[in-house]
N, C-alpha and C positions, 0 to 999 in steps of 0.2 A: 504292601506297596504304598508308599504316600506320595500323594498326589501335588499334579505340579499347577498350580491354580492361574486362572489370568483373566480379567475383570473383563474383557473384549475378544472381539473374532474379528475377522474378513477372508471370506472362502476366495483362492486361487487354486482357480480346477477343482479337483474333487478334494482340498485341503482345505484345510482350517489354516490361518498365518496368526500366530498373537505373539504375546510376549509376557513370560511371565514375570507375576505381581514384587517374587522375592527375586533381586539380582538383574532383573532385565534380562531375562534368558528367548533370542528367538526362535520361535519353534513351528513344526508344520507339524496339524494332525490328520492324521487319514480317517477319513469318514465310514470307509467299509468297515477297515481291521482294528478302529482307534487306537493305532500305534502315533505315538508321540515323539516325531524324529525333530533331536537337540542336535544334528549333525550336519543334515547335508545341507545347510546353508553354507557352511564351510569353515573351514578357520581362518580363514581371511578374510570374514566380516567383521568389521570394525562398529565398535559398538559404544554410541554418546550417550547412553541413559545410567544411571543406577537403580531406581528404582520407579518404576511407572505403573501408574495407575490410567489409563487409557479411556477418555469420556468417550470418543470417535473414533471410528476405521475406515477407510474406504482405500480401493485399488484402484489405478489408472496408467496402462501403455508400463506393466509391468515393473510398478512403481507400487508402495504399499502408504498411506499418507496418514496419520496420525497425531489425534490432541490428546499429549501426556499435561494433563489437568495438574499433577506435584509439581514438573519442573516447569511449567508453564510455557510451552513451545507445542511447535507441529515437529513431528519427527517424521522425518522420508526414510523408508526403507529402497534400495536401490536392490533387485535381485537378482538382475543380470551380475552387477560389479560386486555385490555382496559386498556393499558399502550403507551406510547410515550417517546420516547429519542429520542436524535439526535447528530450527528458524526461533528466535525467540520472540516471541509475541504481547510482553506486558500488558498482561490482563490476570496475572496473580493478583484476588481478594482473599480467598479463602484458604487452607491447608489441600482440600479438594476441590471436584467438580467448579472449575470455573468457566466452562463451556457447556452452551445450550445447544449448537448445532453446528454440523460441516456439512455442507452442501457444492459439490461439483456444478457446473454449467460451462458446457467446454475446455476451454484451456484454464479454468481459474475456478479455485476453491472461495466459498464464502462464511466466515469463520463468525460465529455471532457468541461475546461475550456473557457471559450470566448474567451481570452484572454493570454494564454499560450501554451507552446511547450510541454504538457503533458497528460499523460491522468490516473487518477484513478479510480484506480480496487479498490471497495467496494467487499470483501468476506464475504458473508453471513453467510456458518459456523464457523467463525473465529470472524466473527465482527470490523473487521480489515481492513484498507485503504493501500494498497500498489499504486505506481508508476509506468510509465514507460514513458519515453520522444519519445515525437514526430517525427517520421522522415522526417520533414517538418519546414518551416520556413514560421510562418506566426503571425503576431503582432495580428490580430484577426479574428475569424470566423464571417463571415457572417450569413450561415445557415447549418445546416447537413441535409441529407436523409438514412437513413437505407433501403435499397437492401440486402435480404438476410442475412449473418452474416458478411455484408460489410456497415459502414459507409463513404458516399461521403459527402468532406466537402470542401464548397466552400470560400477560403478564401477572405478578402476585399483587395479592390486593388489588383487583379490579375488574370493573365487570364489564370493559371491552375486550377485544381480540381483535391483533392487528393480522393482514393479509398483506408479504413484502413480496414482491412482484423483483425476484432475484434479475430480469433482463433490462425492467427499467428501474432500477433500485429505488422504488417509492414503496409508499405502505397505504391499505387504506384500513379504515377501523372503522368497527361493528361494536355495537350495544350489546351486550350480550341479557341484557337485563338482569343479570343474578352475578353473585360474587361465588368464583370458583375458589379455593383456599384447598391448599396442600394438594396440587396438582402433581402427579408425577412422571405422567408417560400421556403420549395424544398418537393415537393411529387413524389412517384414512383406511375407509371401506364404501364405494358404492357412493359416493355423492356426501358420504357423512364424515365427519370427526370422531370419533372416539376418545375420552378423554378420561381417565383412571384418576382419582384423589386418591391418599395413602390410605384412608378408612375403607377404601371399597366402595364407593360412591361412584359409577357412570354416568358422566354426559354423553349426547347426544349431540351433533353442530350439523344442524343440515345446510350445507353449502348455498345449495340454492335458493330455500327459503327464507333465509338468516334465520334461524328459530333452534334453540338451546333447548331442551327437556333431558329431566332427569329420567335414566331409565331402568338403572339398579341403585339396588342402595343394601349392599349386605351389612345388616343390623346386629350379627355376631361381632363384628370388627370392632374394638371400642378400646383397644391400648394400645401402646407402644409396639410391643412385640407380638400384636397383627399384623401391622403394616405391609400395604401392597405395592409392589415396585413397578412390576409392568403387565400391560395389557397386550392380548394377541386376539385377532382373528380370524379364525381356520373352520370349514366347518359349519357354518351358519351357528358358530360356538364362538362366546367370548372364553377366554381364557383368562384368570389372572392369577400373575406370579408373587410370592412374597416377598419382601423386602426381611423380614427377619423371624417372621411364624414359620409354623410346618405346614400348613394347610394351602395348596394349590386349590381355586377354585372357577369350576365350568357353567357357564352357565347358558343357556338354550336359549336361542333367541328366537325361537319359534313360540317357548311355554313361556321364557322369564324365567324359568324358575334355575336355582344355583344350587350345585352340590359339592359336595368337598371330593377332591382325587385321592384314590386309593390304590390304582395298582402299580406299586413302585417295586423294583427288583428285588429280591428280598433277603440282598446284602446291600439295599442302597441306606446311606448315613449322610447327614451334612457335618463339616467340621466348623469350629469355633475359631470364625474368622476376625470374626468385630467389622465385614465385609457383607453385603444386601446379597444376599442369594442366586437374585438372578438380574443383574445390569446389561450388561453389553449382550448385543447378538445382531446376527447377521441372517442373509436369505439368498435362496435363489427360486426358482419359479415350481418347486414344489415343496421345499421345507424351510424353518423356520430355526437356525441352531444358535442356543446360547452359550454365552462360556462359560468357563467352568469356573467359577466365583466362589462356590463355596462346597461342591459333593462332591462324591466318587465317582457320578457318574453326569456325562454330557446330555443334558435334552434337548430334543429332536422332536419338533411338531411339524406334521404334513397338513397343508395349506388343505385339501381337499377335504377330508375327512375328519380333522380337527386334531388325530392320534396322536399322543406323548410318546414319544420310541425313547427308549436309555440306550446310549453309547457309554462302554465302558474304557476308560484309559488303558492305554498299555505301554507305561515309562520303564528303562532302567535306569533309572539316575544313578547307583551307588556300583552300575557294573562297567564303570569304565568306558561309556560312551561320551563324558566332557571331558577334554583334557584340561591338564593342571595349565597352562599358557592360555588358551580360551578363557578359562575361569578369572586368571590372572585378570584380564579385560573387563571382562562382565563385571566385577565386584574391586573393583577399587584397587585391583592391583595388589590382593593382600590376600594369603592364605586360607581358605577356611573349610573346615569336610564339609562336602553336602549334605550330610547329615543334619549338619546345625542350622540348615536350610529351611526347612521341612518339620519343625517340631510343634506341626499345627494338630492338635487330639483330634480325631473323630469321637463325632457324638452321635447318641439317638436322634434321629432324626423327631421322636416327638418332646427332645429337652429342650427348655429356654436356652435362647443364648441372651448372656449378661452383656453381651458391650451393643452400644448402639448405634445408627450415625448421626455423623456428625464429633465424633469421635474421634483419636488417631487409627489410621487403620493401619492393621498389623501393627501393632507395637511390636516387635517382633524384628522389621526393619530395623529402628534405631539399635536395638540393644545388637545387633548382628552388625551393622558397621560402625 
């Protein structure tokens, strides 16, 4: 079977909603059976993307809202009308990732560029993109964390941290006395920050006290292809996920102390995406599920006890469940098997992978349209 990969999630009901990475395909996956149904959104969904890579997800009033980072817009999925448009939003700098966050507060999304001193308001009942400028000076974001109806955004190269107050769109900043560098993930827990660099390196941000301490620092981490993507807290357990090593690692927040993760299925493999392993993910009030970015199989952490669960896919893509008219849509209006879809190798799961980011991802895309 090969898998149908997709950089983001957003659970409706007990499903998964994403879209995948090759052709813009959207799909729901079921959490019990992890069957991967390409069908019943229908054949009358119309579909504005080619290819997306997905920084953001969120649902609201049966609406799916989305920042496709390649074509540079918020894409609305409609699932009543099994319709899709999307808003363009010029804040294209990079080939990827040009978005730091989307944040809901009632009727309007708040859309904060990577890369600018701005932030836009998507108004829902209007359909309409207003403005407003930052009151901060920072050439790019590292990473945001949502506290409340407070986004904390920790800029690169500097050793403040702003607090934007999303109701009254001001910011105030904090000293953090130390320079954070290669930040990549910031989670809230309990009054605290959490904040991942790629090396493995934990902050600390206690809200209340203003006061930053380092609280891991995994000294194994030291190249390129360690690199840690994101951070989770389940369990009175840090979790952190790779950006393009093989090595998950748990660490106790009771001892400190950090082990490498070992029990993985044992047909699980990651393939050779030249894509971070584990990006996008979503939650609801007992688990933690990421997309499926780069293996065979979907992970699943429970908030309580901190456990990795594996969900296993279950696609037929080659048995006649997209029709040649749907596909027609999806891909440019031009012929091609699904087969040639899909011709991404599974690897061991303890081989290098050679591509990195920052890189094209999927090259695989271009040479397919």
């Amino acid at each position: 079977m090969k898998n149908f990969l997709f950089s983001n999630c957003i659970l409706i009901q007990n499903r998964l909603f994403s879209e995948g990475i090759l052709g813009g395909i959207p799909v729901l996956m079921d959490l019990d059976s992890g069957i991967i149904d390409v069908c019943s959104l229908g054949n009358r969904f119309v579909f504005s993307i080619k290819n997306t890579v997905v920084d953001f997800f969120d649902s609201f009033e049966n609406k799916v809202y989305a920042l496709d980072s390649g074509e540079d817009q918020l894409v609305i999925w409609d699932l009543e009308k099994k319709s899709c448009h999307a808003v363009f939003l010029g804040c294209s700098h990079k080939t990827w990732i040009n978005f730091a966050a989307l944040e809901r507060v009632e009727q309007n999304y708040y859309i904060f560029p990577k890369y600018e001193n701005r932030v836009l308001i998507y108004h829902i009942d209007t359909n309409e993109i207003t403005e407003t400028l930052g009151d901060w000076e920072i050439k790019e974001i590292q990473c945001t964390c949502r506290v409340n109806n407070s986004v904390w955004i920790l800029p690169k190269d500097s050793d403040v941290m702003y607090c934007y107050d999303l109701d009254e769109r001001k910011s105030r900043v904090y000293n953090l006395k130390k320079m954070i560098r290669n930040c990549v993930h910031a989670i809230y827990h309990d009054g605290c920050i959490y904040i991942l660099n790629m090396c493995g390196e934990i902050y600390q941000w206690d809200i209340d006290k203003t006061v930053l301490r380092v609280i891991i620092c995994l000294e194994t981490i030291s190249n390129e292809i360690e690199y840690m993507s994101r951070i989770v807290y389940a369990g009175n357990k840090l979790i952190l996920l790779p950006a393009y090593g093989e090595n998950i690692y748990i660490v106790d927040m009771t001892t400190g102390q950090a082990e490498i993760y070992r029990a993985y299925p044992d047909d699980f493999y990651y393939y050779h995406t030249g894509w971070l392993k584990y990006y996008g993910y979503c939650e609801n009030k007992e688990y933690y599920y990421f997309a499926l970015c780069a293996g065979n199989y979907l992970l699943k952490i429970e908030k309580v006890s901190g456990e990795l669960i594996w969900i296993k896919p279950k696609i037929d893509l080659l048995g006649g469940r997209i029709i040649d008219h749907m596909m027609d849509k999806v891909i440019c209006e031009s012929k091609l098997e699904l087969a040639d879809l899909f011709h991404i190798k599974p690897v061991n799961r303890s081989a290098s992978n050679k591509k990195y980011f920052g890189k094209e991802i999927y090259n695989r895309i271009g040479e397919i349209l």
